[in-house]
N, C-alpha and C positions, 0 to 999 in steps of 0.2 A: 724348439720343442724336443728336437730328437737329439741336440749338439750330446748329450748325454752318453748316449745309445753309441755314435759313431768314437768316443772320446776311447768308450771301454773295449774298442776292439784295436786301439791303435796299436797294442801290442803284441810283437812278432808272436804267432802259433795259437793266438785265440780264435779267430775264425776258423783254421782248421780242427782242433778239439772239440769245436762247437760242434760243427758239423758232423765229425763222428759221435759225438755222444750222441744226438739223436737219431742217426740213421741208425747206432749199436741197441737203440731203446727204442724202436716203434715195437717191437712185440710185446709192448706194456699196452699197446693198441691194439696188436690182432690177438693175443691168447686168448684173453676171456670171454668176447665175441668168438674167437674160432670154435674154442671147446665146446663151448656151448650150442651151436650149429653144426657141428660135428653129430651131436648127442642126439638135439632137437629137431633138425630138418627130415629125419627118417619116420620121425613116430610123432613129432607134435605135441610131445610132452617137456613139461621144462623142470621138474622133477628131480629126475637123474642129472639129465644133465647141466643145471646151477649146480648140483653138487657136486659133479668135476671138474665144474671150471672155479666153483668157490676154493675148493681144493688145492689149486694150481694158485689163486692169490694168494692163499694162506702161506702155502709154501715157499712162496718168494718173500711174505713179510715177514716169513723167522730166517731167513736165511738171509737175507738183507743187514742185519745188526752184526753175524758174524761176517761179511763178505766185508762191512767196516773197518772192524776191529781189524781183520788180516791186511786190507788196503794201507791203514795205517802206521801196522806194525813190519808189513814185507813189500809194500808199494804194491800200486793199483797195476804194474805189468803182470806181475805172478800173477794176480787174483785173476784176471780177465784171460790169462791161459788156461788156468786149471779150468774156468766157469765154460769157457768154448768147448772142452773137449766133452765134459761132463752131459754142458746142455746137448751137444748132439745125440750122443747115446742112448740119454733118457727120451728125447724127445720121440724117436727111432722107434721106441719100447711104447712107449702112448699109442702112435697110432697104429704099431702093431696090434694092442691089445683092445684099440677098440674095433678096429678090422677082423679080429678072431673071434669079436663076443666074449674078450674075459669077465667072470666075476668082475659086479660093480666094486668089491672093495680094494680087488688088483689096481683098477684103473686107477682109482680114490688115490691107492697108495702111489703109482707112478706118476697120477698128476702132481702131487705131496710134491715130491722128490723134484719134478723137471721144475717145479714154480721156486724150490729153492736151490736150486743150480744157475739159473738166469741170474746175472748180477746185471741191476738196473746202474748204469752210469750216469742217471741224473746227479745222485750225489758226487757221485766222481769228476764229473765236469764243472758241479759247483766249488769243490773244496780245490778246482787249477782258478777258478775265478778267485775266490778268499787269500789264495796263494800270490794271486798276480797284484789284487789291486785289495789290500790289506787293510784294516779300518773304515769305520760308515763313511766310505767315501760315495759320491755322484754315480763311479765309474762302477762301483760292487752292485749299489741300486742299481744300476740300469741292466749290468748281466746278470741278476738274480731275474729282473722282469723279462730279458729274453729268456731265458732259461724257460720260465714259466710261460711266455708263448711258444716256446720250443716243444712242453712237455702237450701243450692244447693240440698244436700241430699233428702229433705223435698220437691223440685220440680224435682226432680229427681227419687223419690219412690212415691210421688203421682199421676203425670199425667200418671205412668206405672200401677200402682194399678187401677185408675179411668179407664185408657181405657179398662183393660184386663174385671172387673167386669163390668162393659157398656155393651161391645160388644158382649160380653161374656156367661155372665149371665144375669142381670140384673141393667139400670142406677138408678132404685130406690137404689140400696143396696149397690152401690159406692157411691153414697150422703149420702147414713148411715150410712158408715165406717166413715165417716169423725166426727159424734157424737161419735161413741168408742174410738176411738182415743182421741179426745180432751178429754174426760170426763177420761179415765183414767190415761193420763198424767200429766191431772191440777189435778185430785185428788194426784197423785205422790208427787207433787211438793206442793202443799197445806201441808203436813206433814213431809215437809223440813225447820223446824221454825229457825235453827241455820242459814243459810246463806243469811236469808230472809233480804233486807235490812233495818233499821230503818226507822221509820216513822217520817215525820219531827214534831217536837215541834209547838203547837198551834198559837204561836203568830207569828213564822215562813211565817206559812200560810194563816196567814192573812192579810200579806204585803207585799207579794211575786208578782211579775207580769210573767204573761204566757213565758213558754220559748222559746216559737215561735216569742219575741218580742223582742229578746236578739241582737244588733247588726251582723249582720252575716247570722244569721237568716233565716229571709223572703228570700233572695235569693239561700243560702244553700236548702229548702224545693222548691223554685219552681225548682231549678236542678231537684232534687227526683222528682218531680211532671213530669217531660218531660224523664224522665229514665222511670220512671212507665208505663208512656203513649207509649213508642218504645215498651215495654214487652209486655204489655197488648193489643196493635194492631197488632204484632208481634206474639203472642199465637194465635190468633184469625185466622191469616192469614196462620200460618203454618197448623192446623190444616184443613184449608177448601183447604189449597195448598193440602196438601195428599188427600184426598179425588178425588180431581182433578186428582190427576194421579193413579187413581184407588186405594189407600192403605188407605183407613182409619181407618185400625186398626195399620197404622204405627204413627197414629202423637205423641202419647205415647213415640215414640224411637225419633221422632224428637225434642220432649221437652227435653226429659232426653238429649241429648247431646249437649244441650244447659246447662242444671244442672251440667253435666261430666263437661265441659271445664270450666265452674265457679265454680265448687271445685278442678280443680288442678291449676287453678289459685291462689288462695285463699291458698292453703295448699305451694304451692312454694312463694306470695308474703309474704305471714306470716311467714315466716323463715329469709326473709331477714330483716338487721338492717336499721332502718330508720336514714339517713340522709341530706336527704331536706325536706325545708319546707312543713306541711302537705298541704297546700293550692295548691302549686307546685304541691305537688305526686296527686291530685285531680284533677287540668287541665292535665295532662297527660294521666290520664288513665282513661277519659272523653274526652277526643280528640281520642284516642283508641276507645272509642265506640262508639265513634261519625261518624268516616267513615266504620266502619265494615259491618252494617245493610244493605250500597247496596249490597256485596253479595248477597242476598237473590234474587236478581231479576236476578241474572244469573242462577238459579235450576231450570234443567227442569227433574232430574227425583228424584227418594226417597234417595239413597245414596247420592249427590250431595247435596239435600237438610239440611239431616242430617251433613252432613260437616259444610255446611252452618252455622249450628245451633250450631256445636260445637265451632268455632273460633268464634261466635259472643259471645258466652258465656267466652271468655276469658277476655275481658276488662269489664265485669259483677261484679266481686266479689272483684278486685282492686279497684273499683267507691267507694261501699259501704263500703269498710274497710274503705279506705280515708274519707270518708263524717261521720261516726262515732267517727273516732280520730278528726276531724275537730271540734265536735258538741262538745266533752270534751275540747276544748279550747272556746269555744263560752259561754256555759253556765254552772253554779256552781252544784257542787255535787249535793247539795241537792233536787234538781229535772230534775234528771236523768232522771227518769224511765218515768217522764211526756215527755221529751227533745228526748225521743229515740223511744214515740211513734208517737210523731208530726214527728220523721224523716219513718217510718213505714205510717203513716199516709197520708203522702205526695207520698208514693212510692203507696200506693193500691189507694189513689185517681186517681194519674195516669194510675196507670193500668186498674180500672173499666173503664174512661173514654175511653181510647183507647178502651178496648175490647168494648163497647158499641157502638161507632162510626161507627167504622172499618168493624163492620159484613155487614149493611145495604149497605155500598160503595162498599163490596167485591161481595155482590148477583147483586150488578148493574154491575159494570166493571171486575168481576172475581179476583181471590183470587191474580195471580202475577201482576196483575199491582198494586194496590192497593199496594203495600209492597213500594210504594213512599212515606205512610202517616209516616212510624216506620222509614224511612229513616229521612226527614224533621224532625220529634221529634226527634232522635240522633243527629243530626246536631244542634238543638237548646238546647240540654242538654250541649254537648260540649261550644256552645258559654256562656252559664250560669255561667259555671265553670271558664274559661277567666275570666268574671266580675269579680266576686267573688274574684277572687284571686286577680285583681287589687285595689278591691275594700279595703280589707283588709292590705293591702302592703301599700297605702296611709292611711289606718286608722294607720298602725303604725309607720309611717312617720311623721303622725300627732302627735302624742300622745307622740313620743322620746322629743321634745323640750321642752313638759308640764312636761316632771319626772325628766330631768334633772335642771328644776327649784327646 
């Protein structure tokens, strides 16, 4: 079952890239829980503060697409310098400004800025996978499914770290773990020059068009874009649900089994042999998360909830595998790592947006009803996925009669 799993690491420097791209990516786990407990834990309102931490996603999902493009163009060591030096500084200036009481729209703008300074190396460590082990091989399946328990891990070990150092001790110094972390993982990985991918050839790139424009494409990323947004008004909501029934040093357990169930997903889809179409295996386990989410509005206490959180977390890590192997039939090698942060890019836009939304609706009508909005965006991710898949199915409908001329 696992022969798979063990095959794709037999190659000198995968295991250690592995391990730094996520030790360099758990602050994709503490930021938006931190900010938001930063904000929240003083005053009880969640208002302001989704709007900081929505902020901070946004920021990272526009800055993600060009953090590609330059990975590509000048290799992933430049980029994760500039990004270390950068994310310190901004980060430094956050919880200066919310330690001084600045203007909500100072903060706004600093969260902006740090969320697009942080370069996520999920894609980075996928595009030394794509690099090592080339073609829908066994060995690419099964490191695309670590990866994807990698990434479960990373919100599964963050929002338990964030809430424990929150509540705890101190929400300044769960936003500051999220700098040790990145700064010593990207340095990790920055001195892993052997599996780094090539950089493309000059003239390559200067006639290459964006790969968000690749047929397929645009509707592929608005999926991600409404999967983002069920998460990210879904985070929002569980955490101000605990709170509601007295536990809110539980929403920490209630995120993590959301993570739990999306990495043993992920660790059992990743072992099976693919054969149907990947477009197929993407409306399936996008219509899986498309009816899960009403769950959520039958919890009325913390186990219940936490349940909740774990079966919705199953059809979570099948999405994302599917929509990866999708994006290697969509658009060519050579800009991968751009191609895989547009798909990253689309997932944290949605989520800022949700988390942003979702707080101010949740302090008006309370945290469970509210959990209609993460419903409605499952329900519209799932229909995406349908398109999509139709839409592909006639494109090569189309395209058989032209080859076989």
């Amino acid at each position: 079952m696992f022969a798979g799993y063990r095959s794709a690491f037999a190659k000198r420097g995968a295991a250690s890239f592995c391990i730094a791209g996520v030790l360099s990516r758990l602050f994709v786990g503490i930021y938006p829980l931190g900010l938001l407990l930063l904000l929240a834990l003083p005053t009880g309102q969640y208002g302001k503060a989704a709007l900081v931490s929505g902020c901070w996603t946004i920021g990272n999902a526009l800055g993600s697409p060009a953090a590609g493009i330059i990975a590509d163009s000048f290799g992933q060591r430049r980029t994760l310098l500039l990004s270390i030096f950068a994310h310190f500084a901004l980060a430094t200036m956050v919880l200066g400004s919310v330690a001084l009481g600045a203007p909500l729209p100072a903060t706004l703008l600093l969260a902006l800025l740090l969320g697009a300074s942080v370069v996520n190396t999920g894609p980075m460590t996928r595009a030394r996978w794509a690099t090592m082990w080339p073609g829908d091989s066994a060995e690419r399946s099964a490191a695309y499914s670590v990866e994807t328990v990698l990434d479960e891990v990373v919100f599964a070990i963050g929002p338990l770290l964030t809430a424990a150092l929150a509540v705890h001790v101190s929400p300044y110094l769960a936003v500051a773990s999220a700098v040790l972390f990145t700064a010593s993982g990207a340095t990790w990985l920055i001195f892993q020059r052997h599996t780094e991918p090539p950089r493309q050839p000059p003239v390559s790139r200067g006639h290459r068009r964006l790969a968000a424009r690749y047929p397929g494409m645009p509707l592929l990323l608005l999926l991600l874009l409404v999967v983002g947004a069920t998460c990210g008004a879904a985070e929002v909501l569980l955490v101000a649900r605990s709170a509601d029934l007295g536990r809110p040093g539980g929403a920490g357990l209630v995120l993590t089994c959301f993570a739990v169930g999306s990495g043993v997903s992920a660790i059992l889809y990743g072992s099976r042999t693919r054969s149907r179409p990947t477009s197929l295996q993407l409306a399936l386990s996008a219509s899986a998360f498309g009816l899960l989410p009403a769950l959520y509005l039958t919890a009325d206490s913390l186990p219940t909830l936490m349940a909740c959180s774990a079966v919705n977390g199953l059809s979570m890590a099948p999405t994302v595998i599917n929509s990866f192997h999708l994006l290697d039939e969509l658009v060519p090698v050579a800009i991968q790592t751009e191609a895989m942060n547009w798909v990253w890019s689309s997932l944290s836009l949605g989520f800022g947006s949700g988390t942003a939304i979702v707080g101010k609706v949740s302090d008006e009508l309370g945290a469970r009803s509210t959990f209609f909005l993460p419903v409605i965006c499952a329900l519209s991710a799932a229909a995406a996925a349908h398109l999509l898949r139709s839409r592909l199915k006639l494109r090569t409908k189309t395209e058989a009669p032209n080859t076989s001329r």
